[in-house]
FILUM-274597 format. One record per residue (C-alpha): residue number from 1; chain; y, z, x. Coordinates in Angstrom, 2 decimals. Layout:
N
<k:NUM c:A y:Y z:Z x:X>;
...
This chain:
256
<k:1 c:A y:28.13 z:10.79 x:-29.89>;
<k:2 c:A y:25.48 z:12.52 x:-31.74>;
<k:3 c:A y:21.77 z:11.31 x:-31.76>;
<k:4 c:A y:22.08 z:10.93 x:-35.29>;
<k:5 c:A y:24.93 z:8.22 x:-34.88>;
<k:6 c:A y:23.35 z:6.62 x:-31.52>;
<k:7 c:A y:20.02 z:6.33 x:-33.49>;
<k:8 c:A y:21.62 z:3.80 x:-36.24>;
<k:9 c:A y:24.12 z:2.17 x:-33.51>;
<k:10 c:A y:23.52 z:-1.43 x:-33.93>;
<k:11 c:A y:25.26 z:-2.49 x:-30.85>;
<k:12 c:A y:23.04 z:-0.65 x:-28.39>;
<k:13 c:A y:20.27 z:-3.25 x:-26.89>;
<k:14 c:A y:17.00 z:-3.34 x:-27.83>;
<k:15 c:A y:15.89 z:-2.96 x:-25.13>;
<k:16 c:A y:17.77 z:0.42 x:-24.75>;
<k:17 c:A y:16.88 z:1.53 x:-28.26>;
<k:18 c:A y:12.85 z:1.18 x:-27.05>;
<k:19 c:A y:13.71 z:3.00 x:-24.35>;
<k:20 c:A y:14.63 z:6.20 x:-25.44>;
<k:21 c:A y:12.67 z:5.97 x:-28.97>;
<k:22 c:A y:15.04 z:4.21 x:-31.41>;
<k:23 c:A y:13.57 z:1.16 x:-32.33>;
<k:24 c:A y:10.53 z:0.72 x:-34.53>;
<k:25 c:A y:7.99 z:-1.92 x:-34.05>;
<k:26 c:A y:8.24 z:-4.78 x:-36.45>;
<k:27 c:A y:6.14 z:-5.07 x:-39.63>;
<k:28 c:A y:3.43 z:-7.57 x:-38.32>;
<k:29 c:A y:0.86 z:-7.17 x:-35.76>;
<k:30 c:A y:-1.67 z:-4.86 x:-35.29>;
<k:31 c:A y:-1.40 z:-1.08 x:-36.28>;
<k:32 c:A y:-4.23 z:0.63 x:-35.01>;
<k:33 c:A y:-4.77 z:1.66 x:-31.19>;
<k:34 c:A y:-1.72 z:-0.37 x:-30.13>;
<k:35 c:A y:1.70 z:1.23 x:-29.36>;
<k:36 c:A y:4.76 z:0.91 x:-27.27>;
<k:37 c:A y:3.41 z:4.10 x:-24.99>;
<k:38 c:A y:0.26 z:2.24 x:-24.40>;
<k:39 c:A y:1.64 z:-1.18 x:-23.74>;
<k:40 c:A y:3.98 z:0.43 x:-21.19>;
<k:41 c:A y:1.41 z:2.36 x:-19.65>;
<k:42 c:A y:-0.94 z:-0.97 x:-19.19>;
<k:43 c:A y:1.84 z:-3.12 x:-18.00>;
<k:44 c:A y:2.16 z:0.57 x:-15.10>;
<k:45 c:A y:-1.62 z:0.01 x:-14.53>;
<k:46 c:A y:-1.51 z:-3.94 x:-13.88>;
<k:47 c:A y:0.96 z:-3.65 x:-12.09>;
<k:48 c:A y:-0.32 z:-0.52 x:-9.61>;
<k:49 c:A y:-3.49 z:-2.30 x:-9.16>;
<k:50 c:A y:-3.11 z:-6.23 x:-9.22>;
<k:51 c:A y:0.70 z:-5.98 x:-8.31>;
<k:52 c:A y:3.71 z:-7.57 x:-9.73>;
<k:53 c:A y:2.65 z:-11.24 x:-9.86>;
<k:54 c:A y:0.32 z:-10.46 x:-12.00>;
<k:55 c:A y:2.24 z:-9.10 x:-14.26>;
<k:56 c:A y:2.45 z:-10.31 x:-17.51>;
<k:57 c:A y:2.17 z:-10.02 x:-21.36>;
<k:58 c:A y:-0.84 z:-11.97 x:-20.98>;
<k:59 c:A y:-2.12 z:-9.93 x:-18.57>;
<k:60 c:A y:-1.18 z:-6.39 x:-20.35>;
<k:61 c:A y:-2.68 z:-8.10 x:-23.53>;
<k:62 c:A y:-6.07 z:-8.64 x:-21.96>;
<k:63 c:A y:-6.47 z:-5.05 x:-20.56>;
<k:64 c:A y:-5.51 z:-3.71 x:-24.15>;
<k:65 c:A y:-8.21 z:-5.56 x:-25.70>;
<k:66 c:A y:-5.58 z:-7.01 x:-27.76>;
<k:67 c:A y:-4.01 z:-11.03 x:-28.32>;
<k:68 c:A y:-0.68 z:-12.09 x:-26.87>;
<k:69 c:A y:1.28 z:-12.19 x:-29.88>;
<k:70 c:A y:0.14 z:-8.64 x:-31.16>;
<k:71 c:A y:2.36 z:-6.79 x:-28.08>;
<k:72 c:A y:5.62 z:-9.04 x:-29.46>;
<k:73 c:A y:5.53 z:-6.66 x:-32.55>;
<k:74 c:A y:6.85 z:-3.78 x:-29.81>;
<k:75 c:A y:7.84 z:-5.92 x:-27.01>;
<k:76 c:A y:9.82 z:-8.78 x:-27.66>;
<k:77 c:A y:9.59 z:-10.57 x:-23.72>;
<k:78 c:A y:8.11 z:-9.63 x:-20.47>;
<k:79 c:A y:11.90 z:-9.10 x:-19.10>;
<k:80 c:A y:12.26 z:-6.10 x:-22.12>;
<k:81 c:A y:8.94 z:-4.51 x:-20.99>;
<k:82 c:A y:10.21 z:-4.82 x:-16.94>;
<k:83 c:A y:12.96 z:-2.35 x:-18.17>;
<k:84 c:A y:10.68 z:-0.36 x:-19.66>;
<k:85 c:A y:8.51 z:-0.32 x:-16.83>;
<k:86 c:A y:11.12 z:0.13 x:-14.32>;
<k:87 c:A y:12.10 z:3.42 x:-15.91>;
<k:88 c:A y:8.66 z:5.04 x:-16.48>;
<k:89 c:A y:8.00 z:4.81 x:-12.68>;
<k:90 c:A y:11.32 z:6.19 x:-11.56>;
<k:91 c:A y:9.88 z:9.85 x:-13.26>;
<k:92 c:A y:12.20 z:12.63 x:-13.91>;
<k:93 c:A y:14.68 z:13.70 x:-11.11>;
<k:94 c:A y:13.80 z:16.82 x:-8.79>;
<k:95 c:A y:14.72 z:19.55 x:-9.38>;
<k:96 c:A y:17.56 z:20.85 x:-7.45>;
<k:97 c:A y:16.87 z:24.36 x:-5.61>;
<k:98 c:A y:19.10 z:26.94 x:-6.67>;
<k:99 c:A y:22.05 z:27.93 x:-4.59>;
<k:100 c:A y:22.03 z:24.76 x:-2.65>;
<k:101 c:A y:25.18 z:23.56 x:-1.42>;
<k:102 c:A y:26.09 z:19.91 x:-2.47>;
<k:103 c:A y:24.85 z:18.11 x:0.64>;
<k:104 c:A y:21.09 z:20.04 x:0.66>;
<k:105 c:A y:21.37 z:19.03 x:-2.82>;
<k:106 c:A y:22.21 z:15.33 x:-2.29>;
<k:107 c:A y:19.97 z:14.94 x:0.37>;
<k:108 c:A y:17.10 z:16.27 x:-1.55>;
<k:109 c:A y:17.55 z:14.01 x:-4.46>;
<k:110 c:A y:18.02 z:10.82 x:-2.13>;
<k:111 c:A y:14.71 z:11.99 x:-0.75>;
<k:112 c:A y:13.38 z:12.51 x:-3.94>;
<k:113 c:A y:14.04 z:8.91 x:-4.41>;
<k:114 c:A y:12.92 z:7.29 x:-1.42>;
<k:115 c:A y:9.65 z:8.94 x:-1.70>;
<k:116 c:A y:9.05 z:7.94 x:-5.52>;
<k:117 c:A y:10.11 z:4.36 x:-4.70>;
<k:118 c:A y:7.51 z:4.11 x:-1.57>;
<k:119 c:A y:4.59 z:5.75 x:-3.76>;
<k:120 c:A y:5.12 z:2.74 x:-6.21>;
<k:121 c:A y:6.17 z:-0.01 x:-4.19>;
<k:122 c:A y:5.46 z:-2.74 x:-6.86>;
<k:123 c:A y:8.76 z:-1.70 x:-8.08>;
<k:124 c:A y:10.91 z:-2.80 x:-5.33>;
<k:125 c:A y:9.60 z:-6.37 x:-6.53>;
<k:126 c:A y:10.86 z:-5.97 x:-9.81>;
<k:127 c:A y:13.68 z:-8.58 x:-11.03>;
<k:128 c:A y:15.88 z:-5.91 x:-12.06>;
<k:129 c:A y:19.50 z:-4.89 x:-11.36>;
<k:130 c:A y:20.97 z:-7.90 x:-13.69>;
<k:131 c:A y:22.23 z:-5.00 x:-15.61>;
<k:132 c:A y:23.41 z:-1.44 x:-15.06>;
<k:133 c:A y:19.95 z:0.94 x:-15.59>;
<k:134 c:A y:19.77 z:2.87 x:-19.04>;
<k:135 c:A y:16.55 z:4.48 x:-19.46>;
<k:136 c:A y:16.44 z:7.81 x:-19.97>;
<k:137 c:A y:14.52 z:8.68 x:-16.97>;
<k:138 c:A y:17.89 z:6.57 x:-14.69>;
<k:139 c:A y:19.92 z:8.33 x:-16.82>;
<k:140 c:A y:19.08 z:11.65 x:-16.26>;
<k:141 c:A y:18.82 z:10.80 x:-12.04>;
<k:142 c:A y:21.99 z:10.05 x:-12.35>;
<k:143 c:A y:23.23 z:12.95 x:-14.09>;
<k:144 c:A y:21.33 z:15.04 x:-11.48>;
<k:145 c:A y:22.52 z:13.16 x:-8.76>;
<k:146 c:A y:26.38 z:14.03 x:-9.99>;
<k:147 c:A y:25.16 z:17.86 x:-10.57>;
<k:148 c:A y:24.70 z:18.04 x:-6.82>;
<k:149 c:A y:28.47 z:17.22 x:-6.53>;
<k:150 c:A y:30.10 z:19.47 x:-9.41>;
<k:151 c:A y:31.49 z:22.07 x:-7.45>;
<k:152 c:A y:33.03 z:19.75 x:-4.70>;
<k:153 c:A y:36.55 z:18.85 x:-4.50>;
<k:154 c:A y:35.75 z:15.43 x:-5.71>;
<k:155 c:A y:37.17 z:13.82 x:-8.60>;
<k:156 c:A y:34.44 z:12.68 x:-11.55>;
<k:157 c:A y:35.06 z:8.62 x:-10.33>;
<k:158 c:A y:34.32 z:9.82 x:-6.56>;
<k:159 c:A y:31.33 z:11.56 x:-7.56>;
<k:160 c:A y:30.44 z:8.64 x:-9.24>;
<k:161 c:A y:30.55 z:5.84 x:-6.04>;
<k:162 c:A y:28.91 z:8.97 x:-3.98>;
<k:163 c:A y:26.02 z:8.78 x:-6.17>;
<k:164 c:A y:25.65 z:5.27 x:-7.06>;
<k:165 c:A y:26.14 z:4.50 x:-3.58>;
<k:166 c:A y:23.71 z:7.33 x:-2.00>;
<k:167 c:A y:21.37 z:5.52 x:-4.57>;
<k:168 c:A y:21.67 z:1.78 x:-3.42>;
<k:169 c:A y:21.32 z:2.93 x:0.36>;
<k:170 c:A y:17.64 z:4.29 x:-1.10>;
<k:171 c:A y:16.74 z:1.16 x:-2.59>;
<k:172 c:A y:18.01 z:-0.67 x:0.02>;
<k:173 c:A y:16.08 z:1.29 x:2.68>;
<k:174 c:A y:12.86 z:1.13 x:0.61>;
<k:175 c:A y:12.85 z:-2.10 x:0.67>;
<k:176 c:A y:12.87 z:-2.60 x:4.29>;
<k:177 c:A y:9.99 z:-0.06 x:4.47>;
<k:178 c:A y:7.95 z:-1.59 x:1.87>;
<k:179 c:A y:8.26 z:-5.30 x:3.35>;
<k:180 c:A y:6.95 z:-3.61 x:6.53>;
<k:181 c:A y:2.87 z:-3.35 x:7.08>;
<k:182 c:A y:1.88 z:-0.20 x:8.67>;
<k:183 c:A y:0.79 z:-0.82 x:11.92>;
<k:184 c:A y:-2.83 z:0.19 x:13.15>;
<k:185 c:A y:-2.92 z:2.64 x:16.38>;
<k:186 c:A y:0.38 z:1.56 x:17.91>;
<k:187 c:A y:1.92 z:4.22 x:20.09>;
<k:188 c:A y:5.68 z:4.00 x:18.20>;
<k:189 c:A y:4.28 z:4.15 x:14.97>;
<k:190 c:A y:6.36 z:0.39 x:14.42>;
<k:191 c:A y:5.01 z:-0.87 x:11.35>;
<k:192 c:A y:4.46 z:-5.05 x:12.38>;
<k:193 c:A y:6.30 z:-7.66 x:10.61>;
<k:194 c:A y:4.43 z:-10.14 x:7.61>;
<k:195 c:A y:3.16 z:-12.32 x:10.76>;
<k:196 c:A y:0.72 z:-9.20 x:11.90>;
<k:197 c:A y:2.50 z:-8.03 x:15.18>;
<k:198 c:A y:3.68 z:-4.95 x:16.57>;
<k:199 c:A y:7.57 z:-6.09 x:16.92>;
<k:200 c:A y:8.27 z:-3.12 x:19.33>;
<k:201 c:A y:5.87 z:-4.45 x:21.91>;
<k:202 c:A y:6.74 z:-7.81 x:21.49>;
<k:203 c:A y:10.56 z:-7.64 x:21.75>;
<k:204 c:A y:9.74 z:-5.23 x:24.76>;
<k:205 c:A y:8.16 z:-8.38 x:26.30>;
<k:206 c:A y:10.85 z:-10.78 x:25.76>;
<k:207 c:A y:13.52 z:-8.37 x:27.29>;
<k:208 c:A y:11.47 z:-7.68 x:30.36>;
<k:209 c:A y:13.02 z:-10.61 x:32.22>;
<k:210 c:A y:16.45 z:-8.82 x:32.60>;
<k:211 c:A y:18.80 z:-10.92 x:30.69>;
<k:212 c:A y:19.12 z:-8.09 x:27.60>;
<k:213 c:A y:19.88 z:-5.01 x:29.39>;
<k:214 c:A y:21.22 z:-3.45 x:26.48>;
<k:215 c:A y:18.41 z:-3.75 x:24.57>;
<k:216 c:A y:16.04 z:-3.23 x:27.37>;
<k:217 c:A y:17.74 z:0.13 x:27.93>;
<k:218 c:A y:17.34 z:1.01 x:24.31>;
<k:219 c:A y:13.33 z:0.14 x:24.15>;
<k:220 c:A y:12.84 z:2.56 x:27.29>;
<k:221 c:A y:15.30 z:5.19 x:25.87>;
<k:222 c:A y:12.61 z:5.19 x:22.76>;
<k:223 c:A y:14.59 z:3.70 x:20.04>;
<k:224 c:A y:11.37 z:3.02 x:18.10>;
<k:225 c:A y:9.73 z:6.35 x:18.91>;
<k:226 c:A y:8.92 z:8.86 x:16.06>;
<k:227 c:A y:7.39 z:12.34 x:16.54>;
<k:228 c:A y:3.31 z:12.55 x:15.85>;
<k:229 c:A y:2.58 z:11.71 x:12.39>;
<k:230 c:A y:6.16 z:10.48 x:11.41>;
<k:231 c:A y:6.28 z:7.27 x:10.46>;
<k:232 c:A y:8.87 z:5.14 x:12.15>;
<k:233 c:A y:10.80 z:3.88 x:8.94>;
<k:234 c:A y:10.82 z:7.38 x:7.37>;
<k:235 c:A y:12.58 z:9.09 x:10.04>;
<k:236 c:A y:15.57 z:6.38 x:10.54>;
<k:237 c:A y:15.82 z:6.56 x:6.75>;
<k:238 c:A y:16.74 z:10.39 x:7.21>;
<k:239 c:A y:18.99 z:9.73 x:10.13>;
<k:240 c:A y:21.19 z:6.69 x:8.53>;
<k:241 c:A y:21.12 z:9.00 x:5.04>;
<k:242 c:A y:22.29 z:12.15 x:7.65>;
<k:243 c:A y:24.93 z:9.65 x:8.46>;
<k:244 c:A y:25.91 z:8.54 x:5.21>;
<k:245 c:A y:26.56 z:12.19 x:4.14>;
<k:246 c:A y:28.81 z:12.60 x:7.05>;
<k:247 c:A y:30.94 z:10.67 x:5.85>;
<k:248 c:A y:30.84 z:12.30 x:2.54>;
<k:249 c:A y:31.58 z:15.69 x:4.26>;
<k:250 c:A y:35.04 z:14.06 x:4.85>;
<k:251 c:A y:35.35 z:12.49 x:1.91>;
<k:252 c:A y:35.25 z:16.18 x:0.59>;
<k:253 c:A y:37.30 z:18.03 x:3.37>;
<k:254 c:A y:39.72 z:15.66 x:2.95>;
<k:255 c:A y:39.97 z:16.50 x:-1.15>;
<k:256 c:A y:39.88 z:20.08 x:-0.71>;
């Protein structure tokens, strides 16, 4: 499909159309010093600094120096401007290094990813995944995401799951890591639950009496140890994403 044609498609969302540009604010409403850029870039701002409760058209109105009802000329409910949101803080995709074979490739994007998510945590709260993501920025990780795989074996649909999948392990792992609150000088660099204890220690206390030796084993084997100035979360991210693309080694021997 051309641009030209998408442009006048009727049956794309809205919210799509604002998105990537199509979609012209109504007649009414303010003119000067308000647009969809800024309104986007507020809602960004309110949400970095006061977090997602306190996100709302309301909210975004205030900061602008505008009225409620003047940001429903470009944004017709808070749910249209979360999807807006949620794709200005994803970014553009990294680029992939030349000459990298499909797993380096993979495993820098998922990286990419994780690390994006983590410096904008706020997101993780977001109420979105109701429907599939269309923005261009998710649009064009996903298209580098498959890149990584278009010299494998693979057929289009497997690259497909690979990446979508690959992607909802990130997410998934983020959000572990963000519900976590880094811990304060504690040797294993275990980040204590929402209750404000370092779980490491405390498990470690409750297994001392001999009736877990499994687990007991594990704590003095160093299951929660990470090496000086990595963070506990981040390197058992790499390892289960290491262990993830095993599997997709085999998934592409097996094609060849």
């Amino acid at each position: 499909m051309e641009d030209s044609e998408r442009v006048s498609d009727p049956d794309l969302p809205r919210a799509v159309r604002l998105a990537w540009g199509m979609e012209k604010p109504g007649a009414r409403g303010p003119r000067r010093g308000l647009s969809l850029e800024r309104i986007v870039d507020a809602a960004v701002e309110v949400a970095e600094e006061e977090g997602v409760g306190a996100l709302s058209m309301a909210r975004v109105a205030k900061r602008l120096g505008f009225t409620t009802m003047s940001l429903y000329r470009y944004v017709a409910s808070k749910d249209e401007l979360i999807d807006l949101i949620s794709d200005r803080v994803i970014g553009p995709p990294p680029v992939i290094p030349d000459g990298s074979s499909w797993r380096t490739g993979l495993r820098h994007w998922a990286r990419a990813e994780y690390e994006q998510l983590m410096r904008h945590r706020w997101w993780l709260q977001l109420a979105v995944g109701s429907s599939p993501p269309t923005g261009p920025n998710n649009i064009a990780w996903l298209d580098a995401g498959l890149g990584t795989l278009a010299h494998t074996p693979l057929s289009p649909a497997r690259r497909f799951q690979v990446v979508l999948n690959t992607s909802l392990y990130v997410i998934g792992r983020a959000r572990f890591a963000a519900d976590l609150v880094t811990s304060a000088g504690t040797d294993a660099g275990v980040a204590p639950d929402a209750a404000g204890y370092d779980y490491a220690a405390v498990i470690g206390r409750l297994v001392a009496g001999g009736g877990f030796p499994h687990l007991a084993a594990t704590l003095a084997d160093g299951a929660f140890d990470a090496e000086p100035g990595v963070e506990w979360s981040d390197a058992d991210f790499l390892f289960a994403l290491d262990v993830f693309l095993d599997g997709v080694e085999k998934l592409v021997e097996r094609s060849s």
